[in-house]
C-alpha positions in Angstrom: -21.9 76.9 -27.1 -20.2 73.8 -27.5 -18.4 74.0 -23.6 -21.7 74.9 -22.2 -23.5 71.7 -23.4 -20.7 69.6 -22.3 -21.2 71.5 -18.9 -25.0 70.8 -19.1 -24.1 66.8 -19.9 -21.9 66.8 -17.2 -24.0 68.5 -14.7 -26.5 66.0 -15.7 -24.4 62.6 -15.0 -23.1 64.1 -11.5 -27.0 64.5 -10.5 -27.8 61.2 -12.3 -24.9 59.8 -10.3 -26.0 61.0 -7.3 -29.7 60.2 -7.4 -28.5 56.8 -8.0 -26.2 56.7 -5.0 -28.7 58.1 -2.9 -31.0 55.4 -3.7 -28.4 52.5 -3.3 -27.4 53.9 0.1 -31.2 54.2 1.3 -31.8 50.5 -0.1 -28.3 49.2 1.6 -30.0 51.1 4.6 -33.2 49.4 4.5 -31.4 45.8 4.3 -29.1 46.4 7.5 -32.4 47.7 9.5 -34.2 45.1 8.4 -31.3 42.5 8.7 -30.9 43.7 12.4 -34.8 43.6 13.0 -34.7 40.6 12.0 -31.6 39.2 13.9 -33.7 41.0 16.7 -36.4 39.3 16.0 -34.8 35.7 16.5 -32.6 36.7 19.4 -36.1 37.6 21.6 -38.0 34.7 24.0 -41.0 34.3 22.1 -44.3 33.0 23.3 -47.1 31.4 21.1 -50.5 29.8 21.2 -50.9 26.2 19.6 -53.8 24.2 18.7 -54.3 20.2 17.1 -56.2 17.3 16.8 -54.7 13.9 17.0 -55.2 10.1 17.1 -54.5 8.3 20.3 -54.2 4.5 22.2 -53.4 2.6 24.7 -50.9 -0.1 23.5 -51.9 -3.6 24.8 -54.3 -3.2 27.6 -58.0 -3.2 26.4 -60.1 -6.2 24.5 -61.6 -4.8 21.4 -59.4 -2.0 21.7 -60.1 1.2 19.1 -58.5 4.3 18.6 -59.8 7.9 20.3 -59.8 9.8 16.5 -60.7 13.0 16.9 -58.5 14.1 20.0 -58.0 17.4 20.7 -54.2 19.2 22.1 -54.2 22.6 22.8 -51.9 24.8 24.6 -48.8 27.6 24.8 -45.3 27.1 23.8 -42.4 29.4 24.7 -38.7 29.7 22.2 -35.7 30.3 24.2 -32.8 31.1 21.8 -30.0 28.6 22.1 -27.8 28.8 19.2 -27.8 30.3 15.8 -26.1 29.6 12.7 -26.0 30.4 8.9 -27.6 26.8 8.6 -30.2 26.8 11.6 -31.3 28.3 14.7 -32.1 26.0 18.0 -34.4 27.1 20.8 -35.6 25.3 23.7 -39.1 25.2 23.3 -41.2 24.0 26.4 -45.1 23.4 26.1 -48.4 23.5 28.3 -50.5 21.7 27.0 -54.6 20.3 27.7 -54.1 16.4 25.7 -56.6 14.4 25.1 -55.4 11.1 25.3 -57.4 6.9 25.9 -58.9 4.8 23.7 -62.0 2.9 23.1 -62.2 -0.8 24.3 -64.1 -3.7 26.3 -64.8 -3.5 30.1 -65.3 -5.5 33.2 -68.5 -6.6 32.5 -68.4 -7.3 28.7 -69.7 -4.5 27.5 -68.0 -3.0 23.5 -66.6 0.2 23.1 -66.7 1.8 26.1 -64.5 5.1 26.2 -61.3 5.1 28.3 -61.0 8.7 27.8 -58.0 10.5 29.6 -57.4 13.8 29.6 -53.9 15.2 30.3 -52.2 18.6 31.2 -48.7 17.8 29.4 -45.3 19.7 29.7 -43.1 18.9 27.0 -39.7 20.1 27.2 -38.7 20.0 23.6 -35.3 21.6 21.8 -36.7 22.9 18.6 -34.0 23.8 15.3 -34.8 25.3 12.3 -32.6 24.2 9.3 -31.7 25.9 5.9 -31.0 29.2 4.9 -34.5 30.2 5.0 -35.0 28.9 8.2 -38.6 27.0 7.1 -38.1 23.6 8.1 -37.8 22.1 11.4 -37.5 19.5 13.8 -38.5 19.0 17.6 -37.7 16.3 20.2 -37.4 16.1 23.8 -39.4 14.6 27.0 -42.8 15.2 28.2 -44.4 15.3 31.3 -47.8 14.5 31.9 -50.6 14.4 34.6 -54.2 13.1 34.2 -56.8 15.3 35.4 -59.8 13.3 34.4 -60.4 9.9 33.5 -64.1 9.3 31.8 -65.0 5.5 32.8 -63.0 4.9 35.2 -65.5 2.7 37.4 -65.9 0.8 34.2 -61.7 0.1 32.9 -60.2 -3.4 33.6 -57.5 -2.2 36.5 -56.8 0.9 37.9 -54.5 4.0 36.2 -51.4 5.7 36.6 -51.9 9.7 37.2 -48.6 10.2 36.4 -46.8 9.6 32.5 -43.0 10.2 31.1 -42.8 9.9 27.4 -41.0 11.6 24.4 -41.6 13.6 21.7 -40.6 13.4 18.0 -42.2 15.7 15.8 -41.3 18.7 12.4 -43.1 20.6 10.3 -42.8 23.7 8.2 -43.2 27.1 9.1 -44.3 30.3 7.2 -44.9 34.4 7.8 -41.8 36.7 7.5 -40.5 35.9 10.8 -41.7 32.1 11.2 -44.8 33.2 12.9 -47.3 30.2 11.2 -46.0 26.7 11.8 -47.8 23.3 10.8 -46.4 20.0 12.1 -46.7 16.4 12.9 -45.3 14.8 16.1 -45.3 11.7 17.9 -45.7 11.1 21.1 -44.7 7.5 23.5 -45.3 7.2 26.4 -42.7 5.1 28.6 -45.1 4.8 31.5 -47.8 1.6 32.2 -50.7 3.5 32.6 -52.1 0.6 34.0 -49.5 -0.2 36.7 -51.1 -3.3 38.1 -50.6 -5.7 35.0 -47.8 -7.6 33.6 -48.3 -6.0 29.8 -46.7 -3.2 28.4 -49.4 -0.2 27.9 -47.9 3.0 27.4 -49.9 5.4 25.9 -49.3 6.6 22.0 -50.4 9.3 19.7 -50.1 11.1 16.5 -50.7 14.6 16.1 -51.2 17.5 13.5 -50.6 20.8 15.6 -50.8 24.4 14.3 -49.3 27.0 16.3 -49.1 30.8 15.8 -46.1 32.4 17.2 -45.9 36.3 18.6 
């Protein structure tokens, strides 16, 4: 009687034991696939769509000069995989973007707030890292490209503009989703072109941005 319930007990632990072991080994398994899809995940070129509003100027050019508030960026952006780390993962991360760029000022024949609106198709070329272990924080920075494809105005501005602009970028943000697919950031942007070649004064363009971008 006695050596059958000590049978029954141990009969018992060994399919306690194994239930348990066959749930620890499923779970372990679960981590690695997901640990891989994930690895996956980072190691692919991924593509995403972005969308922003920012504040813009022309730095010393205009009398009576006023900000363009609300501007509007909107675009695609690519991640390349560069490097990865324990601590961060670095991408190159070019953009096309339409930019709404300009600013509000005086013209040629005295007339207030007339708007110097230019409208940009931008490439920036940006290297973009994410730090810490979760990978939630990052920073962006590179050059940008740009090309004017309308200029509202233009018979009324003080000189004549540049089509062409170099400047940089300097931006970061915080991004969110299982695999960093919802980002929000800030960035600068200067300009290191006259847009206004003809005069003595610096007037680069500058502006501010919030961007949100959604990541495939």
């Amino acid at each position: 009687m006695i050596m059958n319930k000590l049978l029954l007990l141990l009969l018992s632990l060994i399919v306690c034991f194994g239930v348990n072991m066959g749930a620890l080994a499923q779970k372990s398994n679960q981590n690695y696939v997901k640990t891989i899809q994930d690895t996956e995940k980072y190691e692919k070129i991924r593509f995403g769509v972005k969308l922003g509003g920012q504040i813009s100027a022309v730095n010393e050019i205009h009398r009576g000069s006023n900000k363009r508030v609300p501007a509007l960026t909107i675009g695609a952006t690519m991640l390349m995989p560069l490097q990865k780390k324990e601590t961060c993962r670095i991408f190159f991360a070019p953009e096309l973007l339409y930019s709404q760029g300009g600013e509000k000022g005086q013209a040629n024949d005295g007339s207030q707030d007339v708007k110097f609106y230019f409208d940009y198709i931008d490439l920036p070329l940006l290297i973009k890292g994410y730090f810490m272990n979760n990978k939630r924080l990052f920073i962006e920075f590179g050059p940008k490209l740009s090309y004017m494809i309308n200029h509202k105005n233009e018979d009324k501005d003080l000189f004549e503009s540049n089509k062409f602009d170099f400047g940089l970028c300097l931006g970061g943000g915080v991004s969110l989703g299982s695999y960093n697919n919802f980002e929000i950031g800030a960035r600068l942007n200067y300009g290191l072109t006259d847009i206004y070649p003809d005069t003595k004064s610096n007037n680069n363009n500058i502006s501010g941005a919030v961007i949100f971008t959604y990541i495939f």
